[in-house]
N, CA, C, O and CB atoms as a CASP TS submission, in Angstrom:
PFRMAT TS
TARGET T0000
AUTHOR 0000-0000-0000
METHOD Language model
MODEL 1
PARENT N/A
ATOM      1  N   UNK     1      10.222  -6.966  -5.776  1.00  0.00           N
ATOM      2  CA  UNK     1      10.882  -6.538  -6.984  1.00  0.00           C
ATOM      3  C   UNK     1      12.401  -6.502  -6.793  1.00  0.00           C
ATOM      4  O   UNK     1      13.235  -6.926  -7.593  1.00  0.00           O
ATOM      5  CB  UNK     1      10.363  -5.173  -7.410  1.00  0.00           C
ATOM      6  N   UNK     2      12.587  -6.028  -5.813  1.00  0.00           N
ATOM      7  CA  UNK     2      14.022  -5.810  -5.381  1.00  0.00           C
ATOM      8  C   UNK     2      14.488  -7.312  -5.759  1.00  0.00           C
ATOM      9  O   UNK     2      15.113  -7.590  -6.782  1.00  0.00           O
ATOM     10  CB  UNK     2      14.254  -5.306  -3.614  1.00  0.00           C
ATOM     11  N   UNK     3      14.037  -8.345  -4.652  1.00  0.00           N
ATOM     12  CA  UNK     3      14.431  -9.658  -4.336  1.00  0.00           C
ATOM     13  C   UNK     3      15.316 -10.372  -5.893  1.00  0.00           C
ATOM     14  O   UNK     3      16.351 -11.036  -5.948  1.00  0.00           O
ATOM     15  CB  UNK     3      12.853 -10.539  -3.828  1.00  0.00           C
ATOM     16  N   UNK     4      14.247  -9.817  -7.188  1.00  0.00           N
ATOM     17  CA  UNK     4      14.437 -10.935  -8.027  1.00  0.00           C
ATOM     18  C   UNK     4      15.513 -10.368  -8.935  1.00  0.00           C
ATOM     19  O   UNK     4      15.745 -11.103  -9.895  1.00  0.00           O
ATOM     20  CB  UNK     4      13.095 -11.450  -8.776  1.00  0.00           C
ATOM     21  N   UNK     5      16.299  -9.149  -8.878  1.00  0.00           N
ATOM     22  CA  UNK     5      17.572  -8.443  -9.094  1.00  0.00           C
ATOM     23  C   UNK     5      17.028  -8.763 -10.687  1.00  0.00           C
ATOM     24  O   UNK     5      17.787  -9.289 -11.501  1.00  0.00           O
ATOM     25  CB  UNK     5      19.284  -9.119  -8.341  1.00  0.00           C
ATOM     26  N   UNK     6      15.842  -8.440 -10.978  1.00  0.00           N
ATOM     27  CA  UNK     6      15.510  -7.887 -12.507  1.00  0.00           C
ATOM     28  C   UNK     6      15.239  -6.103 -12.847  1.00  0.00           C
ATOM     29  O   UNK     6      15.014  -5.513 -13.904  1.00  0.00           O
ATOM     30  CB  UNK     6      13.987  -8.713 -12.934  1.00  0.00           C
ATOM     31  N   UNK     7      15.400  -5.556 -11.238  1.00  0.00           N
ATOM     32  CA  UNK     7      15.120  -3.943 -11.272  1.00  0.00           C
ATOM     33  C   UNK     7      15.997  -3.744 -10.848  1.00  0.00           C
ATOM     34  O   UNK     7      16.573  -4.567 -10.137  1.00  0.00           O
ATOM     35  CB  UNK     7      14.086  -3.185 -10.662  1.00  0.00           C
ATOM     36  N   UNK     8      16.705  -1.954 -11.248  1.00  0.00           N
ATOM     37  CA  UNK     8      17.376  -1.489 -10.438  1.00  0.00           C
ATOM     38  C   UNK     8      16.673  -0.767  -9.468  1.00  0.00           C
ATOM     39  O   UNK     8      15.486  -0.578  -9.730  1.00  0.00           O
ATOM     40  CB  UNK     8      18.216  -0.904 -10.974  1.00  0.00           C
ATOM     41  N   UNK     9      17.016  -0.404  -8.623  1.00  0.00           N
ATOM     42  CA  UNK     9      16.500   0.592  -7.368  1.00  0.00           C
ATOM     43  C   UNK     9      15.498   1.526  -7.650  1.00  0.00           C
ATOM     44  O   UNK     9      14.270   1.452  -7.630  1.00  0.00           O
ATOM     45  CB  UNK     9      17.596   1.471  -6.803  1.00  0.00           C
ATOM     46  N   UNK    10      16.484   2.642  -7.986  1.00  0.00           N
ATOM     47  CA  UNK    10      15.282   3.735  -8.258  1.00  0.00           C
ATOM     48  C   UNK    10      14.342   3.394  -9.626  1.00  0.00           C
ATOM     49  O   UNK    10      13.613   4.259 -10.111  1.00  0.00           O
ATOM     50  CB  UNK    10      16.033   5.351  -8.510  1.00  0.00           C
ATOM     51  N   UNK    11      14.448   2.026 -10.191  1.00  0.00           N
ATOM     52  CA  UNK    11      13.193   1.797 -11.141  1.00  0.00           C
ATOM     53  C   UNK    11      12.312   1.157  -9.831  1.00  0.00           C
ATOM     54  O   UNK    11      11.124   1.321 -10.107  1.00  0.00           O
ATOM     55  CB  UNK    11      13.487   0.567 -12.740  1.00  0.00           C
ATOM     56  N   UNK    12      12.399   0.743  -9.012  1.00  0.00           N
ATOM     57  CA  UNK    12      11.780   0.112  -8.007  1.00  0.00           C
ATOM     58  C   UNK    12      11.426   0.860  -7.308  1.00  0.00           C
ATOM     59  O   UNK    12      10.311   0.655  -6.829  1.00  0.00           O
ATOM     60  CB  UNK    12      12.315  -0.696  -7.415  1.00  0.00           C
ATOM     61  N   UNK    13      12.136   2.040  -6.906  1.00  0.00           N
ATOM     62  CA  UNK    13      11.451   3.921  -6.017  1.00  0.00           C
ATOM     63  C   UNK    13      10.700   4.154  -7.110  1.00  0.00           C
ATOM     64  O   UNK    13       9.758   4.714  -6.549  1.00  0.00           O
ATOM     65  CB  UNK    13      12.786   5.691  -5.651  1.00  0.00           C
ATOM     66  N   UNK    14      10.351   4.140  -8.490  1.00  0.00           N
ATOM     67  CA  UNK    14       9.374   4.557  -9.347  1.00  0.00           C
ATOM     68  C   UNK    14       8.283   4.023  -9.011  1.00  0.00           C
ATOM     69  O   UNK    14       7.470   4.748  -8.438  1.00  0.00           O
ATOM     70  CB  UNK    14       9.595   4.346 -10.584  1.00  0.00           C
ATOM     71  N   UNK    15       7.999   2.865  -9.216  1.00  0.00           N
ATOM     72  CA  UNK    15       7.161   1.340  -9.346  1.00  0.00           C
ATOM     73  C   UNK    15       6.389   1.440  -8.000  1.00  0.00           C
ATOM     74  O   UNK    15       5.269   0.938  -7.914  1.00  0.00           O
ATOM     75  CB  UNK    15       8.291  -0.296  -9.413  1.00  0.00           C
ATOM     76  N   UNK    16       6.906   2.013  -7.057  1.00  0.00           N
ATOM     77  CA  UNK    16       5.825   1.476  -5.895  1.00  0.00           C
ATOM     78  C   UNK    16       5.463   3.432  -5.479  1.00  0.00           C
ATOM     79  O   UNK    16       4.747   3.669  -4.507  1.00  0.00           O
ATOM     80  CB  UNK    16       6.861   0.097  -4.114  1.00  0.00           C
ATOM     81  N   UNK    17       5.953   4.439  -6.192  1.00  0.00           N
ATOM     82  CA  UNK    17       5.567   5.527  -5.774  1.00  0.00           C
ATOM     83  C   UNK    17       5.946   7.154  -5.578  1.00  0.00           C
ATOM     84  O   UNK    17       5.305   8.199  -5.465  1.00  0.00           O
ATOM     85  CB  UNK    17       5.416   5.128  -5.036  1.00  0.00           C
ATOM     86  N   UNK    18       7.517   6.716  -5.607  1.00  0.00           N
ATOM     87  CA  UNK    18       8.522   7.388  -4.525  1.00  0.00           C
ATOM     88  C   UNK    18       8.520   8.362  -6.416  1.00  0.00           C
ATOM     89  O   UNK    18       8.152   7.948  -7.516  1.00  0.00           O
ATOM     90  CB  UNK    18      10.450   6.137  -3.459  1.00  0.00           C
ATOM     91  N   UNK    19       9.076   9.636  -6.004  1.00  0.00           N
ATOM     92  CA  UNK    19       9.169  10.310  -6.882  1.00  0.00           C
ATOM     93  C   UNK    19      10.704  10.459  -7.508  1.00  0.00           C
ATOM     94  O   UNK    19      11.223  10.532  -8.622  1.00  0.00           O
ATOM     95  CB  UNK    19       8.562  11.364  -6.446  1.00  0.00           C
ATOM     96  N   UNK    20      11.244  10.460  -5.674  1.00  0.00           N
ATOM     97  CA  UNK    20      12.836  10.704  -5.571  1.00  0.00           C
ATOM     98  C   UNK    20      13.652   9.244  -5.026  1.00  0.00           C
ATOM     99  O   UNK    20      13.391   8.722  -3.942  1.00  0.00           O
ATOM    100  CB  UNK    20      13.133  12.089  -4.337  1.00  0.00           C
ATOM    101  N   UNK    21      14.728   8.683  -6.042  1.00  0.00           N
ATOM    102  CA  UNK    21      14.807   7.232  -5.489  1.00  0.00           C
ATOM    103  C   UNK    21      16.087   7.041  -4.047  1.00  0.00           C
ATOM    104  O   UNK    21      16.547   6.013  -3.551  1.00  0.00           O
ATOM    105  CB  UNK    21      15.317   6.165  -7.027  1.00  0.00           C
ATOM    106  N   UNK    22      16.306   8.270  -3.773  1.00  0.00           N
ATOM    107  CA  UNK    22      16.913   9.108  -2.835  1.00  0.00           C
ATOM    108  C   UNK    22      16.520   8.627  -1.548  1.00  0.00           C
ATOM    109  O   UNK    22      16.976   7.738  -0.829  1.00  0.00           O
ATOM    110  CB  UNK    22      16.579  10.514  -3.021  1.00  0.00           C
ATOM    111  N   UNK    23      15.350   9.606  -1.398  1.00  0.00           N
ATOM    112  CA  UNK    23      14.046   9.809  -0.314  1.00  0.00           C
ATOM    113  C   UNK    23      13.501   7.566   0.035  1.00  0.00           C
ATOM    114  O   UNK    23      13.412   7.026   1.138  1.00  0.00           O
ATOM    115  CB  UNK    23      12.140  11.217  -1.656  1.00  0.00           C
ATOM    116  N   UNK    24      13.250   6.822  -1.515  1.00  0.00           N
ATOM    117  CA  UNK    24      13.141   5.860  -0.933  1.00  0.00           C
ATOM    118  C   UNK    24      14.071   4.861  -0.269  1.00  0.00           C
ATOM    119  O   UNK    24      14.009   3.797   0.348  1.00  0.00           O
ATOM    120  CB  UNK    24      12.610   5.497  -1.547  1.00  0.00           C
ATOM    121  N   UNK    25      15.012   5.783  -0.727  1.00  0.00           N
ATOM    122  CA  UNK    25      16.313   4.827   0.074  1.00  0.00           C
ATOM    123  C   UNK    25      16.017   5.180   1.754  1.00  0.00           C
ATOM    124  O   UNK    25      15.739   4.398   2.663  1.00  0.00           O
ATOM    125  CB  UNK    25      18.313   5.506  -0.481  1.00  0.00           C
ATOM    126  N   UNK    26      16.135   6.182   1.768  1.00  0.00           N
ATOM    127  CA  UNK    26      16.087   7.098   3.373  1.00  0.00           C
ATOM    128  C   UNK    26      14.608   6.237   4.289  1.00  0.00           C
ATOM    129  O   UNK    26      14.624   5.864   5.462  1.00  0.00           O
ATOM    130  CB  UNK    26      15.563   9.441   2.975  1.00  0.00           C
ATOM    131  N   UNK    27      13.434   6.112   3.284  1.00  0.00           N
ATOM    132  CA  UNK    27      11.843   5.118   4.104  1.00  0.00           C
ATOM    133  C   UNK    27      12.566   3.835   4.217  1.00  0.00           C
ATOM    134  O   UNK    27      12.496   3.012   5.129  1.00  0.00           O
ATOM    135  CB  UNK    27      10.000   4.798   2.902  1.00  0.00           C
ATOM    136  N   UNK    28      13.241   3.805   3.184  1.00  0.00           N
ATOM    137  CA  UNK    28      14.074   1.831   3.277  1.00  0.00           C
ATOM    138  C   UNK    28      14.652   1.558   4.093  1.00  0.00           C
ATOM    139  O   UNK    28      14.217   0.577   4.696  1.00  0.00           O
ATOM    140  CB  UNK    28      15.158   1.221   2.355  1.00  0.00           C
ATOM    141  N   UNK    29      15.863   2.150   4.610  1.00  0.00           N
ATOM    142  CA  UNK    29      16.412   2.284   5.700  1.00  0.00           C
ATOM    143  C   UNK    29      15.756   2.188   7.096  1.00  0.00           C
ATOM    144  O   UNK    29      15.813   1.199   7.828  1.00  0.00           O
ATOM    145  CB  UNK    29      16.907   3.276   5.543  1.00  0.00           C
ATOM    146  N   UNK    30      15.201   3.212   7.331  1.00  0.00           N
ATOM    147  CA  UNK    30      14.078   3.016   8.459  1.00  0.00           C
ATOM    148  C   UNK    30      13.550   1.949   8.642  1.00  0.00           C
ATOM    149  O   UNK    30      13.704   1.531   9.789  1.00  0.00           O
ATOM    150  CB  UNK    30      13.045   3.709   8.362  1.00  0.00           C
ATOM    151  N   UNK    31      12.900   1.231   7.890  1.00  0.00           N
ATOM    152  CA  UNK    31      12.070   0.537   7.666  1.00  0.00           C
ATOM    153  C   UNK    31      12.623  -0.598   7.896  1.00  0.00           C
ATOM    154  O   UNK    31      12.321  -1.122   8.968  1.00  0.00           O
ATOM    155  CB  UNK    31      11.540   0.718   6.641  1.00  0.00           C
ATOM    156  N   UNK    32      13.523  -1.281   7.053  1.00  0.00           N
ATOM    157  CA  UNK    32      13.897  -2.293   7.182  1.00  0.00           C
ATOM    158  C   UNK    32      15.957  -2.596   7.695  1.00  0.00           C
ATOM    159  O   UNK    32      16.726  -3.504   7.382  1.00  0.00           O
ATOM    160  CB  UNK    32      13.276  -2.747   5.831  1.00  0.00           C
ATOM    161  N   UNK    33      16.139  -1.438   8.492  1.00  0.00           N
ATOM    162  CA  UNK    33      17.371  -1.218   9.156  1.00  0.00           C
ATOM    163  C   UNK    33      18.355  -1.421   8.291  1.00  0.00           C
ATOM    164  O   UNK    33      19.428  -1.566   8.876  1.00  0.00           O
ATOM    165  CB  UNK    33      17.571  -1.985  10.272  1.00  0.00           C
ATOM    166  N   UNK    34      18.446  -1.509   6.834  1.00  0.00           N
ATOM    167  CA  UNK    34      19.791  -1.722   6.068  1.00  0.00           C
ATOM    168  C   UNK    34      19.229  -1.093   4.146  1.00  0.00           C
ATOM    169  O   UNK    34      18.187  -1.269   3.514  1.00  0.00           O
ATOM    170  CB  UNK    34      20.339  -3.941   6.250  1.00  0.00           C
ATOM    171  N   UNK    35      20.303  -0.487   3.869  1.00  0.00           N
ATOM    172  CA  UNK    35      19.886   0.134   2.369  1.00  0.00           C
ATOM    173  C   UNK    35      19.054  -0.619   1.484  1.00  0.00           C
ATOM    174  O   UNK    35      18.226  -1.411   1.935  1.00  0.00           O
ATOM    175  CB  UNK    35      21.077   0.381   1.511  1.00  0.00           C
ATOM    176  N   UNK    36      19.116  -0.545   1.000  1.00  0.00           N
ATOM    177  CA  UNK    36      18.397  -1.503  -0.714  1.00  0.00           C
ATOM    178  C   UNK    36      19.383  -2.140  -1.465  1.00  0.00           C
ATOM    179  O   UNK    36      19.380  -3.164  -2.148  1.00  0.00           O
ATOM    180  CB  UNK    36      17.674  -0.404  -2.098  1.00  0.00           C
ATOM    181  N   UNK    37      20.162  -1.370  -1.209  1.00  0.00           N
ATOM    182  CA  UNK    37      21.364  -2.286  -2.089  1.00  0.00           C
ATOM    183  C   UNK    37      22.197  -3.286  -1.143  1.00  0.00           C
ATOM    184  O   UNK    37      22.902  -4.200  -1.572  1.00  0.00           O
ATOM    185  CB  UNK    37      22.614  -1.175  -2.844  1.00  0.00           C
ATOM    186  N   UNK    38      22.035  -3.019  -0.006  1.00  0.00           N
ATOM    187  CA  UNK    38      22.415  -4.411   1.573  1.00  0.00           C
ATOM    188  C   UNK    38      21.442  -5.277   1.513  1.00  0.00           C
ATOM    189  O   UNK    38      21.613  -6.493   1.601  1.00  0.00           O
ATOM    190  CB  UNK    38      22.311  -3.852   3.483  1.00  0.00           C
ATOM    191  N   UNK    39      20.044  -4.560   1.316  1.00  0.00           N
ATOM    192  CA  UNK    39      19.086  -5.762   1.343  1.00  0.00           C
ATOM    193  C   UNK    39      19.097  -6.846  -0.137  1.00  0.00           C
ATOM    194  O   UNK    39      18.803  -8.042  -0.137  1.00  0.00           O
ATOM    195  CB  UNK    39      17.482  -5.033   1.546  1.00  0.00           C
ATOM    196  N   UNK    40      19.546  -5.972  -1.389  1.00  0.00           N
ATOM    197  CA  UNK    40      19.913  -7.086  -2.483  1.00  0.00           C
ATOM    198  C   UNK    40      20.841  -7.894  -1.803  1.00  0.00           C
ATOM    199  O   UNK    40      20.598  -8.972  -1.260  1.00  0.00           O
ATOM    200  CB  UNK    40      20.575  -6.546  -3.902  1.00  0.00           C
ATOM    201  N   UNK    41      21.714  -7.421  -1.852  1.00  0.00           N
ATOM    202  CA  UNK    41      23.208  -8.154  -1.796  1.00  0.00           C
ATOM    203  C   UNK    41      22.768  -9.602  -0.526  1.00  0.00           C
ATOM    204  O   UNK    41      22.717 -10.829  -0.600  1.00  0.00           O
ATOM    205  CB  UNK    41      24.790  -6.668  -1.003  1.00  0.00           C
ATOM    206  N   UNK    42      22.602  -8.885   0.218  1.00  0.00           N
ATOM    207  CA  UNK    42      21.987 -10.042   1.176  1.00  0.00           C
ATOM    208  C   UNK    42      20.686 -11.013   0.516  1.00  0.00           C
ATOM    209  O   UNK    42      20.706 -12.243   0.469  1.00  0.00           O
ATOM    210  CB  UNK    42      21.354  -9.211   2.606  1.00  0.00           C
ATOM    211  N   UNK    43      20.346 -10.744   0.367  1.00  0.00           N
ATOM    212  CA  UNK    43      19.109 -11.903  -0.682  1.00  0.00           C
ATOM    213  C   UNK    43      19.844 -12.576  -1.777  1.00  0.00           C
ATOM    214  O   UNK    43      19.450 -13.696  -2.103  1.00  0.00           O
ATOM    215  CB  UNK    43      17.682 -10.959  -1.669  1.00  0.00           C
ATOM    216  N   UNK    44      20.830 -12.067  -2.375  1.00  0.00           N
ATOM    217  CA  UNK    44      21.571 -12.634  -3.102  1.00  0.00           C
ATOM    218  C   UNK    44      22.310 -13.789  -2.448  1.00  0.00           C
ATOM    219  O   UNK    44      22.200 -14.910  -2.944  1.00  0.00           O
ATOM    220  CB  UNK    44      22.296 -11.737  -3.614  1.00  0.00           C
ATOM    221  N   UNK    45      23.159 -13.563  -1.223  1.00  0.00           N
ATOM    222  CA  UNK    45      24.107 -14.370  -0.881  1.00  0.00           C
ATOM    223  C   UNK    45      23.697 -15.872   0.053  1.00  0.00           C
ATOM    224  O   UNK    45      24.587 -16.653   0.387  1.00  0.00           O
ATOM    225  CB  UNK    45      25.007 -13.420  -0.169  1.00  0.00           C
TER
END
Protein backbone atom coordinates (compact mmCIF):
# COMPACT_ATOMS: atom_id res chain seq x y z
CA UNK A 1 0.00 0.00 0.00
CA UNK A 2 2.66 2.21 0.99
CA UNK A 3 4.67 1.37 -2.38
CA UNK A 4 1.85 2.72 -4.71
CA UNK A 5 1.82 6.43 -2.86
CA UNK A 6 -2.19 6.20 -3.24
CA UNK A 7 -2.27 6.09 0.91
CA UNK A 8 -1.09 8.19 3.36
CA UNK A 9 0.60 6.50 6.32
CA UNK A 10 -1.48 6.42 9.12
CA UNK A 11 -4.45 5.45 6.52
CA UNK A 12 -2.05 2.53 5.96
CA UNK A 13 -1.43 2.12 10.21
CA UNK A 14 -5.38 1.85 9.93
CA UNK A 15 -5.65 -0.72 7.00
CA UNK A 16 -3.38 -3.36 8.26
CA UNK A 17 -4.38 -2.86 12.16
CA UNK A 18 -2.37 -0.43 14.13
CA UNK A 19 -4.77 1.73 16.16
CA UNK A 20 -2.03 4.46 16.71
CA UNK A 21 -0.20 5.49 13.31
CA UNK A 22 2.60 6.56 15.77
CA UNK A 23 3.22 3.08 17.38
CA UNK A 24 3.22 1.78 13.49
CA UNK A 25 5.81 3.94 12.62
CA UNK A 26 7.96 2.75 15.79
CA UNK A 27 7.06 -1.69 14.39
CA UNK A 28 8.20 0.00 10.88
CA UNK A 29 11.25 1.09 11.90
CA UNK A 30 12.32 -2.01 13.57
CA UNK A 31 11.29 -3.92 11.10
CA UNK A 32 12.42 -2.65 8.15
CA UNK A 33 15.48 -0.24 9.56
CA UNK A 34 14.11 3.13 7.99
CA UNK A 35 10.57 5.18 8.63
CA UNK A 36 7.65 4.88 6.23
CA UNK A 37 8.07 7.94 4.89
CA UNK A 38 12.18 6.86 3.91
CA UNK A 39 10.74 3.77 2.76
CA UNK A 40 8.20 5.89 0.29
CA UNK A 41 10.59 8.29 -0.72
CA UNK A 42 13.00 5.56 -1.53
CA UNK A 43 10.51 3.47 -3.69
CA UNK A 44 9.79 6.54 -5.27
CA UNK A 45 13.29 7.48 -6.40
Amino acid sequence: MLETGKYRISEVAYDVGFSDPKYFSTCFSKQFNKTPSEYVRDKNT
